[in-house]
C-alpha positions as CSV (number, residue, x, y, z in Angstrom):
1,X,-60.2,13.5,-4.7
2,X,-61.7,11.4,-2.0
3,X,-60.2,7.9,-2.0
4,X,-62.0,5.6,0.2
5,X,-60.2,1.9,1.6
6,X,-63.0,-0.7,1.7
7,X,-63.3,-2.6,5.5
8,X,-62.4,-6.3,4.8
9,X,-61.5,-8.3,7.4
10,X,-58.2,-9.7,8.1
11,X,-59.0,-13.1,8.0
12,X,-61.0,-12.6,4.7
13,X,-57.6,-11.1,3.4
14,X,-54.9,-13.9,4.7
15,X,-57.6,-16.8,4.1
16,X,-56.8,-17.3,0.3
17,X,-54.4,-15.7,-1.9
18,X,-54.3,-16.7,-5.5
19,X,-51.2,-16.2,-7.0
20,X,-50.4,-15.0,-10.8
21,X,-49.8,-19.7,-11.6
22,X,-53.3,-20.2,-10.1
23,X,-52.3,-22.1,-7.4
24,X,-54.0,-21.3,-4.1
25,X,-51.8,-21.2,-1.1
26,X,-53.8,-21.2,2.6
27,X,-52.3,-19.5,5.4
28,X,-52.2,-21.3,8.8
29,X,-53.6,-19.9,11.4
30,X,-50.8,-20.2,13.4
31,X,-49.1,-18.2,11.5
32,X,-52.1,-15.3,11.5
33,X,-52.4,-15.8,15.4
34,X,-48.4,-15.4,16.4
35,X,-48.4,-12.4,19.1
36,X,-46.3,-9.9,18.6
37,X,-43.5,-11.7,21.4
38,X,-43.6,-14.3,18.8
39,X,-43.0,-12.1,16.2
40,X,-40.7,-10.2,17.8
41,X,-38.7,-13.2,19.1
42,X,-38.3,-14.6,15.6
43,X,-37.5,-10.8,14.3
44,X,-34.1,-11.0,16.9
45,X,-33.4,-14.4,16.1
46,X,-33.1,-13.9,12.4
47,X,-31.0,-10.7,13.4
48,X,-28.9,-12.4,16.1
49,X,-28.1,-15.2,13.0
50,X,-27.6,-12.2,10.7
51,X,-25.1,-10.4,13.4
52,X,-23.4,-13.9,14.3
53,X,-22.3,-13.8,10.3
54,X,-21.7,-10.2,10.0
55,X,-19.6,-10.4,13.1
56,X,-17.6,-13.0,11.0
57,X,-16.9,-11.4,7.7
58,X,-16.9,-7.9,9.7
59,X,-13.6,-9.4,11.6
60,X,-10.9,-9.1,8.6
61,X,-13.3,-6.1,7.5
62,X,-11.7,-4.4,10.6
63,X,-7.7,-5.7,10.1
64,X,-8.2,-4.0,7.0
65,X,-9.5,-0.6,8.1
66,X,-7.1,-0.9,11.6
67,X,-4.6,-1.1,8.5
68,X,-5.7,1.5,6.5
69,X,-6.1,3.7,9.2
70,X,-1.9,3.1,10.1
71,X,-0.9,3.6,6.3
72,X,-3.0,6.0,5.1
73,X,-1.5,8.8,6.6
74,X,2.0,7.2,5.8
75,X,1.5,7.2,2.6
76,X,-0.1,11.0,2.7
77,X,3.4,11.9,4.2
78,X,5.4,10.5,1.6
79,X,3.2,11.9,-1.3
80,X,4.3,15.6,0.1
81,X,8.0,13.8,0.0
82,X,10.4,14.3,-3.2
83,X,10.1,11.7,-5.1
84,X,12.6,9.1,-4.9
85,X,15.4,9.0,-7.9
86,X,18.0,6.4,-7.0
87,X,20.2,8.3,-10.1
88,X,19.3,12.3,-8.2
89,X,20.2,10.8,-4.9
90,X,23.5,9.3,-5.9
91,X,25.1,12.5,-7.3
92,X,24.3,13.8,-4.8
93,X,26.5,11.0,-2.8
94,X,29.2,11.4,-5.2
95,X,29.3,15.1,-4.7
96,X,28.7,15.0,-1.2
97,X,32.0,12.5,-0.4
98,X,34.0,14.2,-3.0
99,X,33.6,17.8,-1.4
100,X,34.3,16.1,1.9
101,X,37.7,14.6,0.4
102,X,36.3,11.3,0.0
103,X,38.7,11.2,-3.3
104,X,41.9,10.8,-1.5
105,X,41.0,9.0,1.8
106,X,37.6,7.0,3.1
107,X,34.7,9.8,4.4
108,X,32.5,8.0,7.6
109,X,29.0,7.5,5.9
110,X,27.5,9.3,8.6
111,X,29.0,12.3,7.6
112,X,27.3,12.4,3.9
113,X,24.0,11.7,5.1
114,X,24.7,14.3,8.5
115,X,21.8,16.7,9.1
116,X,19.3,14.4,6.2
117,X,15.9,13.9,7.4
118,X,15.6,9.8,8.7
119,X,13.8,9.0,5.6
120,X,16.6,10.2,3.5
121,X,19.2,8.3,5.3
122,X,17.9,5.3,3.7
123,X,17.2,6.4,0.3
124,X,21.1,7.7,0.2
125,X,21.8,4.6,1.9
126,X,20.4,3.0,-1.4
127,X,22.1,4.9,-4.0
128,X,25.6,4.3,-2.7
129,X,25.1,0.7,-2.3
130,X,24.2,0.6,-5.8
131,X,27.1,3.3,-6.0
132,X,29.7,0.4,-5.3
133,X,28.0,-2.2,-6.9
134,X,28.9,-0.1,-10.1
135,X,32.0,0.6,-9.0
136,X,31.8,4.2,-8.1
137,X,32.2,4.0,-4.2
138,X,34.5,1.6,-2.1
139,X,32.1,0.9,1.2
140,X,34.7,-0.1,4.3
141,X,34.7,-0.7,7.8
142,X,37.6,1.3,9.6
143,X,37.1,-1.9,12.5
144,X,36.6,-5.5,11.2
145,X,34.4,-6.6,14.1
146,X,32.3,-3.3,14.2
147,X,28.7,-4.7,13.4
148,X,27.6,-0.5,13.6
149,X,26.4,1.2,10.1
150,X,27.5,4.2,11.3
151,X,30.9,3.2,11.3
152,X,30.8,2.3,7.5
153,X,33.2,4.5,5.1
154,X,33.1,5.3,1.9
155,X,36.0,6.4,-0.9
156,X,34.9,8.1,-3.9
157,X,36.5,5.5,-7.0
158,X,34.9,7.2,-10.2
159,X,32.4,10.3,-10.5
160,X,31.7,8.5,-14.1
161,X,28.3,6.7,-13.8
162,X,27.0,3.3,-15.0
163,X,23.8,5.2,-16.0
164,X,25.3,7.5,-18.2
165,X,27.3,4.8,-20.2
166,X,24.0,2.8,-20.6
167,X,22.4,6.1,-22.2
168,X,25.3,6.5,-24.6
169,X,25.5,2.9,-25.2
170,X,24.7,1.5,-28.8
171,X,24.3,-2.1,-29.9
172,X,27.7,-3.2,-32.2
173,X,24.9,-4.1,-34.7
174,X,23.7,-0.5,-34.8
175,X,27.1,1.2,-35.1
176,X,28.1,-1.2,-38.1
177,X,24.9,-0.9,-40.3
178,X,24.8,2.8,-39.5
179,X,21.6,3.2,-37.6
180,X,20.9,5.9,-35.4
181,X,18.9,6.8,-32.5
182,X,17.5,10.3,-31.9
């Protein structure tokens, strides 16, 4: 196939353009004549505006990928970590201070948590603070103006644990009307 494009002139072309309403629209000449500086000139203006405005929204754009860039491979770390069970961790506490005689007299903290990875040290940290908020532990401070964590004792109280007596826990109501839960 041979397709030929008929020679019409450019003025004939951007003289008159009818659109689909009917409505004739007539292009200026200005606007045929502009030389290509002119065109290019309003090409980087518009772009220049367009940057100005990127440059703008593009300025939290980068926070967030500076931030994403810092967390990322945080949080990539931590997925290869064991997960994180505050109940796991603190019989493990309880074991550790009670083979370290922390029944009969107060074991230094540092001690339980000696040769743990840092990340650990706060997790176990965790566990026996909830440890003696149930009553399990007795924290101490063998100095009374020692402001050091490492300093910080601890004295096995029960090995019995608050969750355990919340799983075995029923509701009077239950007990006297003789439900059950399996």
């Amino acid at each position: 196939m041979n397709f030929e494009i008929p020679d019409i002139p450019l003025e004939e072309m951007l003289g008159s353009v009818r659109q689909d309403n009917g409505l004739e629209n007539n292009f200026s000449e200005s606007a045929v004549s502009l030389s290509y500086e002119d065109l290019v000139r309003r090409y980087v203006d518009g772009f220049m505006e367009s940057a100005k405005h990127y440059v703008q929204t593009t300025a939290l754009g980068q926070r967030v990928v500076e931030w994403e860039n810092k967390i990322v491979p945080r949080l990539l770390e931590e997925e290869k970590r064991r997960p994180f069970d505050i109940h796991d961790y603190g019989t493990e506490v309880i074991e550790k201070i009670d083979s370290l005689g922390g029944s009969l007299h107060p074991v230094e903290f540092a001690r339980v948590v000696e040769g743990k990875q840092r990340y650990e040290v706060c997790r176990y940290l965790l566990a026996t603070l909830q440890l003696a908020n149930f009553g399990n532990v007795d924290l101490g401070c063998p100095t009374e103006n020692s402001l050091k964590m490492d300093v910080a004792t601890c004295k096995l109280l029960s090995r019995r644990r608050q969750f355990d007596e919340l799983t075995e826990y029923r509701v009077p109501s239950f007990q006297q009307n003789g439900f059950s839960v399996k």
